[in-house]
N, C-alpha and C positions, 0 to 999 in steps of 0.2 A: 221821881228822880230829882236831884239837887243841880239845876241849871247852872251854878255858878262857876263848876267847873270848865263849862261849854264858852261861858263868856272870858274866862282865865287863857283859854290856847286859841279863842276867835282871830283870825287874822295874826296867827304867829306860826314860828316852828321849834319844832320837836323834833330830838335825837333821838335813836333809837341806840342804845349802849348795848348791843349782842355780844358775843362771841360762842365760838363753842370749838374743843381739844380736837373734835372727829376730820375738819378737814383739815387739818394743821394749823388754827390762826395759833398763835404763841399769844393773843386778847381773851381771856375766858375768866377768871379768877373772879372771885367779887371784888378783889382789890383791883384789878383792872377797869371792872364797869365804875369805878368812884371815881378812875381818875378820869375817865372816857368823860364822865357827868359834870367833874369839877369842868373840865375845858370848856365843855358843850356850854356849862351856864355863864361861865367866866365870857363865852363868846356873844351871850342876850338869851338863849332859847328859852320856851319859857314851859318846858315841861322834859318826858322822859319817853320813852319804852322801854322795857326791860324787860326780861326773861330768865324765870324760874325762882324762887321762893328765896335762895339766900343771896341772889344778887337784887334782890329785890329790897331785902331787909339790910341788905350796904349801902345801899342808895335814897333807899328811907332814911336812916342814920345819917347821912349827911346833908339832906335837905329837904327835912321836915314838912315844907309848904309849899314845893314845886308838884305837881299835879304827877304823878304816875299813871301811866298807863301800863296795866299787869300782863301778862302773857304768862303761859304754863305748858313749853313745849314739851308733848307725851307720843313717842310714836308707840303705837299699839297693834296688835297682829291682826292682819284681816282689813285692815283701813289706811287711807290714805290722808286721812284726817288729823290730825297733830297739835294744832295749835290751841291749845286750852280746851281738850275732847270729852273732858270726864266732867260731872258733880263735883269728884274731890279736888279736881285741880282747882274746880272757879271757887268751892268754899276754901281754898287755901288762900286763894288769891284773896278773897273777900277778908280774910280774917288776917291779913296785912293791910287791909285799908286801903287798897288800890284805888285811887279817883272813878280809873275806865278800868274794865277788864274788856280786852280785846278778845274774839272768840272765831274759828274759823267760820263764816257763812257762805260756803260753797253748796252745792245740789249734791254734796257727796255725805255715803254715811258712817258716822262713828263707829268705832267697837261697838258699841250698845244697840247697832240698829235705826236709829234716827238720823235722819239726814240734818246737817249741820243745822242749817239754818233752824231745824225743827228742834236741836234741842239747844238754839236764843230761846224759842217760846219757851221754852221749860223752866231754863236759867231764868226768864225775867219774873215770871210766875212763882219762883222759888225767894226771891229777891228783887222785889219790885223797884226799890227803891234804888239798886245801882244799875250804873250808867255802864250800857254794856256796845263795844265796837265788834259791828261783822267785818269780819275780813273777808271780803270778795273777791267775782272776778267777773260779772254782768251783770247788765243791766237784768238780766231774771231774775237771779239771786238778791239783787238788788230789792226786789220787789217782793223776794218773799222773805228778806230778813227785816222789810219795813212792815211788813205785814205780823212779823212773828215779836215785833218790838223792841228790836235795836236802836238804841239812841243815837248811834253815828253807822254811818254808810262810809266803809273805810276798803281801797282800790287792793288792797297786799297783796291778795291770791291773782292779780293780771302777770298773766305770764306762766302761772305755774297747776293751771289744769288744761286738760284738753281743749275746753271750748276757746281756752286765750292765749291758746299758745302764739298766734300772729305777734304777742305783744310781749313774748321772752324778754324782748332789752329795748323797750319803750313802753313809755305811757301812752295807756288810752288816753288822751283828750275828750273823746268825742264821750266814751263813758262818762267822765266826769260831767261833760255837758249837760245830756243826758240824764243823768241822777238829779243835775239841778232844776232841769225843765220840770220831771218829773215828780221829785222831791222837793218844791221849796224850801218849805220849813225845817227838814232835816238836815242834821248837821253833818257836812260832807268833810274825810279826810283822802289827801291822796298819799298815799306810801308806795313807795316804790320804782327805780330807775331814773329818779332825780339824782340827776350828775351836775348841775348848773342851777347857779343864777335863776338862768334863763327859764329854766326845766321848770322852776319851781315858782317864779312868776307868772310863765301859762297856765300851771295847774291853779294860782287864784281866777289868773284871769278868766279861766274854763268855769270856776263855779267852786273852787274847795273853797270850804270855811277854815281849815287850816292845813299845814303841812308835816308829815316825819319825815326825816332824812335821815338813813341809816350807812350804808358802807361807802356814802361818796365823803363822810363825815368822820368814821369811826370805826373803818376797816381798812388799815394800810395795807394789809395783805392784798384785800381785795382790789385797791385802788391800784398800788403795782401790777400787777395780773391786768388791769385794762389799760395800762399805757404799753405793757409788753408786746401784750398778745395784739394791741393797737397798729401800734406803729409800723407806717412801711407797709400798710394793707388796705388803705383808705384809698 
């Protein structure tokens, strides 16, 4: 794998430009993630996430040299697995040039039968050379998508399986600790329920190598819905 993208988002962050029509955001369009991207960089960040092939190819188009990180949301029958689940998603991704293709690494299994993290081994075996993020949600997972050769150890799925659900609307810390005690050398990101500053300061000072921040950044839907549902309940 080509380390230079690792040294490119070391100690920075990254926006994560989603949307999607199914729960009502009116942000989905690939002309919406270009503008989500222009602001993000206009603000310093110094990379992407994005999701799905033609907002991926808008955002390529408009900044050629900022690092991508691919996703290919696919839900598929029988699985709980979604996030870039198939062969053809990650050869789609790969054949837009994706820096990282992120990948779910949960203990759970795809349509195909392989448990996520089991088919990184597959992916990195098919394509050695790209750099590929498990999306987790433990320290086990952890260990068996380092095991199966994931180049980043990345927190997304905390909160959204059974074993983490404690951690719905916070960050582990103590995981990311954890990944780094255990992990040295690998490169840690945290994704996920960074609302602040501050949020995102702990998660280096825990141990990330870097940071994404997605709907505290680049979902006003979702940023209204937490001062709403907020306020007057604390």
């Amino acid at each position: 794998m080509n380390h230079s993208v690792l040294e490119k988002i070391r100690g920075k962050v990254l926006v994560s430009c989603q949307g999607t029509a199914e729960n009502g955001n009116p942000f989905y369009l690939p002309e919406h993630m270009v503008l989500m991207a222009r602001a993000a960089a206009a603000g310093g960040c110094a990379g992407f996430r994005v999701n799905t092939p033609p907002n991926i190819k808008a955002v390529r188009a408009e900044f050629p040299h900022m690092p991508i990180i691919g996703i290919y949301k696919i839900v598929e029958d029988g699985s709980e697995v979604y996030i870039t689940p198939n062969m053809a998603a990650v050869e789609e991704l790969v054949s837009l040039g994706c820096e990282i293709i992120a990948m779910d690494g949960t203990n759970r299994k795809n349509a195909g039968g392989l448990y996520a993290w089991e088919f990184i081994a597959e992916t990195k075996k098919k394509y050695p050379h790209q750099c590929v993020m498990a999306d987790l949600a433990t320290l086990e997972e952890a260990r068996l998508c380092a095991g199966a050769g994931a180049d980043i150890l990345a927190t997304t799925m905390v909160g959204y399986t059974e074993e983490s659900r404690e951690y719905r609307t916070a960050v582990n810390y103590d995981l990311v600790r954890r990944m780094r005690e255990e992990f040295p050398e690998r490169f840690i990101i945290v994704e996920g329920k960074l609302w602040t500053v501050e949020d995102a300061q702990k998660a280096f000072d825990s141990g990330a190598d870097a940071v994404v921040i997605g709907t505290a950044i680049t979902n006003p839907m979702g940023i209204t819905r937490r001062f709403v549902t907020s306020v007057g309940k604390q």
